[in-house]
Structures are given as structure tokens and as C-alpha cells.
C-alpha positions in Angstrom: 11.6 2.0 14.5 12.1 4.0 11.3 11.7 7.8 12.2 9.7 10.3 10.3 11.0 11.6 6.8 10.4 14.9 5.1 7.4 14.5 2.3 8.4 14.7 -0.7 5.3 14.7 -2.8 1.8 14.8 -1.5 -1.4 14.0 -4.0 -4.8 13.3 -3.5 -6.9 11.2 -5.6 -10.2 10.3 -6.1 -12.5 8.4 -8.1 -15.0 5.5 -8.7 -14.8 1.8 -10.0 -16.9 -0.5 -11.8 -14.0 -4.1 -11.4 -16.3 -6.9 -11.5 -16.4 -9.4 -8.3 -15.3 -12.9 -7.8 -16.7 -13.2 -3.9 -18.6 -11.6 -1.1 -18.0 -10.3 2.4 -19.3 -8.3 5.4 -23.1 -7.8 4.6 -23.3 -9.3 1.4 -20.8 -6.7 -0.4 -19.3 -8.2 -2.9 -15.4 -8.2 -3.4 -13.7 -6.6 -6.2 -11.1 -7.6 -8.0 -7.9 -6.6 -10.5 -8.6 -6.5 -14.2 -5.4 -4.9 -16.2 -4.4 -5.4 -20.0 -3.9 -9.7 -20.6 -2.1 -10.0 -17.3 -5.2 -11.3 -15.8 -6.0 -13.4 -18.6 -3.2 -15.1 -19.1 -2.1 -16.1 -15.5 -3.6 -18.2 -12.9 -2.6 -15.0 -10.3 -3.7 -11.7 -11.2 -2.1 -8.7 -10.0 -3.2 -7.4 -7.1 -3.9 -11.1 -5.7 -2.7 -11.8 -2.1 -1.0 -14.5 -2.1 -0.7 -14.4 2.1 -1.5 -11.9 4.8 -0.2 -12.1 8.2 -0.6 -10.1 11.3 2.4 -8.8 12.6 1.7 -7.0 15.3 -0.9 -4.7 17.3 0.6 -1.2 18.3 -1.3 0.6 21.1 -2.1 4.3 20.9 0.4 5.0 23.9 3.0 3.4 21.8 2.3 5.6 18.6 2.2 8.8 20.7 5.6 7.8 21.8 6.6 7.3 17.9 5.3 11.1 17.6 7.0 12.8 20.2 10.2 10.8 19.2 9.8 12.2 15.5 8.0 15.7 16.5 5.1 14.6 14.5 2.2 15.6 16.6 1.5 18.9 14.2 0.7 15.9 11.5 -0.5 13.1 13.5 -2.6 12.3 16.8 -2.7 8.7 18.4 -6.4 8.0 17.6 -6.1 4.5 17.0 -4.6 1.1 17.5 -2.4 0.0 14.7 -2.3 -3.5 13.1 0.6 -4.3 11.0 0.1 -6.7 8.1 3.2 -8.4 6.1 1.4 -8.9 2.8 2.4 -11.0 0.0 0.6 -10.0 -3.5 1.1 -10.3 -7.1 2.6 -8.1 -9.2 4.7 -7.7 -12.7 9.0 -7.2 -13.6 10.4 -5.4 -15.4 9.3 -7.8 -18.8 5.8 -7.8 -17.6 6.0 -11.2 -16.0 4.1 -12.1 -12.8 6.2 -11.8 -9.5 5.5 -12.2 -6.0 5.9 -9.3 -4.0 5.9 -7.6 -0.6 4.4 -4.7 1.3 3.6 -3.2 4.6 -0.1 -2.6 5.3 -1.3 -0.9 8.3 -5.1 -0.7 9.3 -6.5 1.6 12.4 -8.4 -0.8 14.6 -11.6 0.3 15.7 -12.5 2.4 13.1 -16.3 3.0 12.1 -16.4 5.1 9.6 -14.8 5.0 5.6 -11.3 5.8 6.2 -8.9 6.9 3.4 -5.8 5.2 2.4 -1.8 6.7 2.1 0.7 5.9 0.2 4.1 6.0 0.9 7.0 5.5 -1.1 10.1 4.4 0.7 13.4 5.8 0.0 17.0 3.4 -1.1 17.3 -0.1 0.8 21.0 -0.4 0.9 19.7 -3.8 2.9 17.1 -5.1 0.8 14.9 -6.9 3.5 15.2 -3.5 5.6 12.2 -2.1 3.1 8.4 -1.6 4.9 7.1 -5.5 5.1 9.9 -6.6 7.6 8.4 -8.1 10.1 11.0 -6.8 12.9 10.5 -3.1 12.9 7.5 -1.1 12.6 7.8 1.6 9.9 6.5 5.1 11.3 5.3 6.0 8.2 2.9 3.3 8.2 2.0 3.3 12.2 1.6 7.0 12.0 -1.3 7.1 9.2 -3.2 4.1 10.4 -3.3 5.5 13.6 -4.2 8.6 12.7 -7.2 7.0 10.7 -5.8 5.6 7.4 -4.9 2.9 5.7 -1.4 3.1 4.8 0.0 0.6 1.6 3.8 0.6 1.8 5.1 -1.6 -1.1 8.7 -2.8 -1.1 9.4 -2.6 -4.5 10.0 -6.1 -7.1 13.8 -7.2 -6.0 13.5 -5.8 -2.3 11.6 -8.0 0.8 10.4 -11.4 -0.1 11.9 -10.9 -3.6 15.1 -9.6 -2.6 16.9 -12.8 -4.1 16.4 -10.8 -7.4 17.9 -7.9 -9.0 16.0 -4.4 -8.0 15.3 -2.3 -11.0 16.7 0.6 -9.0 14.9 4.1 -10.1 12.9 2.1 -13.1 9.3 4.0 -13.0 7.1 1.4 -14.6 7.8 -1.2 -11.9 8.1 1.2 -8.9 4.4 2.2 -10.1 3.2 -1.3 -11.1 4.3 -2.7 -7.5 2.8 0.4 -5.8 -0.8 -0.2 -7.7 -0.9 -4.0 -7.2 -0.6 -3.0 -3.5 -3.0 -0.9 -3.4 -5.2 -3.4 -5.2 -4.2 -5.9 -2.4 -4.7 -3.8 0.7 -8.1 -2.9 -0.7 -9.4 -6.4 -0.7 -7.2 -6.8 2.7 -9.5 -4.3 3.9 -12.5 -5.7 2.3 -12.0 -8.7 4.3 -11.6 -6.8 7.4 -14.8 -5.1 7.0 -12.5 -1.9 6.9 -14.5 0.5 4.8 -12.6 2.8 2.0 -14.0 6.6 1.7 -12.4 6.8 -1.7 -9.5 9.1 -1.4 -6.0 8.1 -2.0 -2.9 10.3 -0.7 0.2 9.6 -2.0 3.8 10.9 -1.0 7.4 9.3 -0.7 10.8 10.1 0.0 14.3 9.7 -1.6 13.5 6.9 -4.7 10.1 6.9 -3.2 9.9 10.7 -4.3 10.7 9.2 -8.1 8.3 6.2 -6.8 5.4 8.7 -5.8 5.6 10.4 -8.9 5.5 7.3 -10.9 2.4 6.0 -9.3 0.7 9.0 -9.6 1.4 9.7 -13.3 0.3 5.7 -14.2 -2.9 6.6 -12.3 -3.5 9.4 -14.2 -2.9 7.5 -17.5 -5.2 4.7 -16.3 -7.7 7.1 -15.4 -7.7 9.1 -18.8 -7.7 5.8 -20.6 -10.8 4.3 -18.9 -12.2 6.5 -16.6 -11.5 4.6 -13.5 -8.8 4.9 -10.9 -8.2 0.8 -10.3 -8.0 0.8 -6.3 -11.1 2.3 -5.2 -14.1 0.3 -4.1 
């Protein structure tokens, strides 16, 4: 189990969203989907697209209260929920601009009734490239912390770490650090569309280490996204 690491940056965002919809869900709602630049256009996978999502595990409250004692979280954090851990395959771009399948940890509290936020978190150096948020043998605190606590928490790997980790990681490069982090977002949002998990509209984003540099990137090509067109892409 990964223990807890010192914030680095902490942001909250919040906005609305006109994306068109290709499908509908719980109660008729319609799901939306990923328009950005000619990517969408030009490819039979859009960004944001999950390619597969699989259930890893179910974490019990009495499990993540041990996970907060063990990391003296409980200032932070309270056991309020059941964790499920998704390993999440989605689409997203390199370093050229080219489509690439990617990887990230997605964490939902189970049980939940109301519109729940989401968290983003930023990992810090992989020195062992499938040791990143997705793997499927650990349980990263950072994720099993703010879902239980009532969030949905999007923890991308990175392009060249998890399920790509065959290729080279662009180590510190911000466009693809924030392009992998948005087209996870965009994934866990129709994730939780599917679930009938219901998104309040407010994003919170921090990292640690790279995921600092990460975290910063995001943010900053949210910002840019939103002055352009008024939108922040991830919300429902």
C-alpha cells in the first residue's frame, strides 16, 4: 500500500460543459463525450475514450481507516465509504500528438447518493514503471483515501509508464503530463456516468514530486482551455 505524501499543490476548479453526446444512461441522461482540436476527427478513438475498465478490487471502510491511522491521515480523511478500484485503459496523445493508449487508477466511493466531486492526483517518479497508480497489485492511498472520503479520485499514470511502459516516458515534459491527466479525467467521468455516479462539478487537483510539475501542468492547460472556449472539458 502506498502511504500518504505531502501535497504539493491543491486547486479547485469549477465550471460547466456543453460536449455533445453519443449515448444515454441512468434515466435517460445522455453521455458526453471528448471533442479537442482534429484529434477527434481524424481518429477512430478520441481522447478520453476507454478503451477497457476493470474492477480491481472493493476496499471496506475498516480497511481504509486502517490506511489512515497507518498514514496519520484522519485530520484529512474519514472512512465514509467503500472504495472500488478501477484499472482503466483510455486514449490519450505523445509527445507528436499521436493517439496512445494509456493507463490510470480510478477510485469511486460506493454507496454514494449525492453529486460527489472528483481529485486529482499527480504521482511522483516511477523508478519501476508499472509501480505507477493503475497496478493492479497495490492500492494507492491517495486514491482509496478520497473515494472514501466521498470523491472520485483520477490517478493517471503518465504516456510511457503502466500499460505503455514498453515506451519511452517523456520524463518532466508538461504538455503530455497534462494531456494524459485531462483524457483521464474525461474517462473517469464517463466511467462514472456509467455507474450512475453523479459529478457536483468541482475538480481538486494536487500531486507530489513530478506530479507537483504534473499538477501544475494540468491546471495551467485547464485554464488555457477554459479562456479559449469557456468550458472546462471534464465536467458534466
Amino acid at each position: 500500500m502506498n502511504r500518504l505524501i505531502p501535497i504539493t499543490l491543491m486547486v479547485a476548479l469549477s465550471s460547466g460543459c456543453d460536449d455533445r453526446a453519443t449515448s444515454t444512461g441512468p434515466a435517460g441522461v445522455e453521455e458526453p463525450t471528448l471533442s479537442l482540436g482534429g484529434v477527434q476527427g481524424q481518429h477512430s478513438r478520441p481522447r478520453g475514450r476507454i478503451i477497457e475498465a476493470t474492477l480491481v478490487r472493493t476496499i471496506d471502510p475498516s480497511a481504509v481507516a486502517q490506511i489512515i491511522t497507518l498514514n496519520n491521515a484522519g485530520s484529512a480523511f474519514q472512512a465514509r465509504h467503500a472504495v472500488e478500484q478501477y484499472f482503466v485503459r483510455y486514449v490519450t496523445v505523445d509527445a507528436g500528438g499521436k493517439p496512445v493508449i494509456a493507463s490510470a487508477g480510478i477510485f469511486f466511493p460506493v454507496g454514494v447518493d449525492e453529486r460527489v466531486q472528483m481529485v486529482s492526483f499527480s504521482h511522483g517518479t516511477a523508478t519501476l514503471k508499472e509501480a505507477v497508480p493503475s497496478s493492479v497489485t497495490t492500492s494507492h492511498s491517495q486514491g482509496v483515501l478520497n473515494a472514501s472520503h466521498g470523491a472520485v479520485a483520477v490517478l493517471a499514470d503518465y504516456i510511457g509508464n503502466g500499460i505503455d511502459a514498453a515506451n519511452f516516458h517523456p520524463y518532466l515534459h508538461a504538455a503530455t503530463e497534462a494531456s494524459a491527466s485531462i483524457d483521464a479525467l474525461f474517462a473517469a467521468r464517463s466511467l462514472a456516468f456509467r455507474k450512475g455516479v453523479r459529478l457536483d462539478g468541482r475538480l481538486f487537483v494536487y500531486g507530489y514530486s513530478q506530479g507537483g510539475h504534473a499538477a501544475m501542468a494540468l491546471v495551467r492547460e485547464l485554464e488555457r482551455r477554459e479562456r479559449a472556449d469557456r468550458r472546462v472539458p471534464f465536467m458534466v
